[in-house]
N, C-alpha and C positions, 0 to 999 in steps of 0.2 A: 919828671914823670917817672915812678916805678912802676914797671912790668912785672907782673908774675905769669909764671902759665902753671897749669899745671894740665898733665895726659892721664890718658888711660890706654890701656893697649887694644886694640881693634880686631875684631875676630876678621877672618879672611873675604865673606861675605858684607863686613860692614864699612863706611865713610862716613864720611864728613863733607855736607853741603861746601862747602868754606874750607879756608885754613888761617892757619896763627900767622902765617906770611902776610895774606889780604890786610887783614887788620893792622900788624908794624907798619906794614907799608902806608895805609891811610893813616894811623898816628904820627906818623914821622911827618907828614906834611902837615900837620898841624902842629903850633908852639905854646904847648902846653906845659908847667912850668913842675918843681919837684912835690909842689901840692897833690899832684894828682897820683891816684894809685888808680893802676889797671891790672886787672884780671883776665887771664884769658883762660878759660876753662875746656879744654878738650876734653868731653867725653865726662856726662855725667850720671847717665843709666846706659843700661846693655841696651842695645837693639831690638831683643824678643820682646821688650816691655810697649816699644813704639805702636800704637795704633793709631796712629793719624791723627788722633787727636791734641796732640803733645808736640811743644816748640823743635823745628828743631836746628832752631839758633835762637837765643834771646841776648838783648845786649838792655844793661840797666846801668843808668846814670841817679846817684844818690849825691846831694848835694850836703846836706849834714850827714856825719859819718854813725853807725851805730854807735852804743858805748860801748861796748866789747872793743871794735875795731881802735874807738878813739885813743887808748891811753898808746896804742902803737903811734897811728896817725890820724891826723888831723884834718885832712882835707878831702876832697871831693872824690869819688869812687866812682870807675867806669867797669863792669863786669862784663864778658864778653862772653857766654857760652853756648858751645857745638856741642849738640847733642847726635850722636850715631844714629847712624837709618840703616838699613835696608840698600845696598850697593843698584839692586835692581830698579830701586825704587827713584833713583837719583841720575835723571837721564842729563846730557850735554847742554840740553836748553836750558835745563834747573841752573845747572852750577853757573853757566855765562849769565842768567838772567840775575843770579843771587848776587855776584860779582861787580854789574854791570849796572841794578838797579838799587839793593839791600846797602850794602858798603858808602856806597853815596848819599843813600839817605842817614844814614847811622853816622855819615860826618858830620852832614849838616844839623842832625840833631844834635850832635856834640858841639859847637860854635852857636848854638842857639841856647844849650845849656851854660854855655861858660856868659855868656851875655847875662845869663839871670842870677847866675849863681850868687854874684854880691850882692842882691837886691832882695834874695826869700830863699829858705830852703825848701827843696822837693824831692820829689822823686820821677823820674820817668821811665818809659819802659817800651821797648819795641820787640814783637814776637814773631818770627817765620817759624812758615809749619808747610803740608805738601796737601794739598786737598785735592783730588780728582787730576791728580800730574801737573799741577798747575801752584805756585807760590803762591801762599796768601800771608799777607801783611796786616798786624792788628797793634793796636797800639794802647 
């Protein structure tokens, strides 16, 4: 498996639901072979553009590769990104539930896509976002 990340730099007021740590850490217990590339994207718009209604973590599993991407590689694509909020906006409940609830499920999606991956290509796609203080999960 290769990793990429790539960052952005965080104004003083801004975070990240999540970190690039949660995610090695749940990829490493899974044995996933050098087919796969993974992206971890910190940070893909500024925070003033946030209005609740925008992810903010989306993690996408593509099972045929674009052609752009293909002549690099060839295999299965897991994209991982954290988009900046609002530090206010991101209380202790948020991040332990994102942790605790989000990361678990985004494994088991992943072991469910590797199960299909030789049999059809797709696409999937899992979105958190922050609605009334509360995580919402859409798929």
């Amino acid at each position: 498996m290769k990793i990429e990340t790539g960052k952005r730099g965080l104004n003083k007021d801004e975070c990240f639901c999540g970190s690039e740590k949660d995610i090695k850490n749940m990829l490493s217990t899974l044995s996933l072979d050098d087919n796969y590339r993974v992206v971890i994207d910190m940070g893909l718009y500024i925070s003033r553009c946030y209005d609740g209604t925008k992810p903010i973590f989306r993690f996408e599993y593509t099972s045929c590769t674009p052609k752009i991407i293909s002549k690099y590689h060839n295999g299965p694509n897991l994209w991982f990104s954290f988009y900046p909020i609002k530090a206010k906006d991101v209380t202790e409940e948020i991040r332990e539930e994102f942790k605790h609830k989000v990361i678990p499920m985004v494994k088991q999606e992943i072991l469910l896509c590797v199960k299909r991956n030789s049999v059809i290509s797709f696409r999937t796609i899992i979105k958190v976002s922050i609605e009334n203080k509360k995580l919402v999960i859409s798929r």
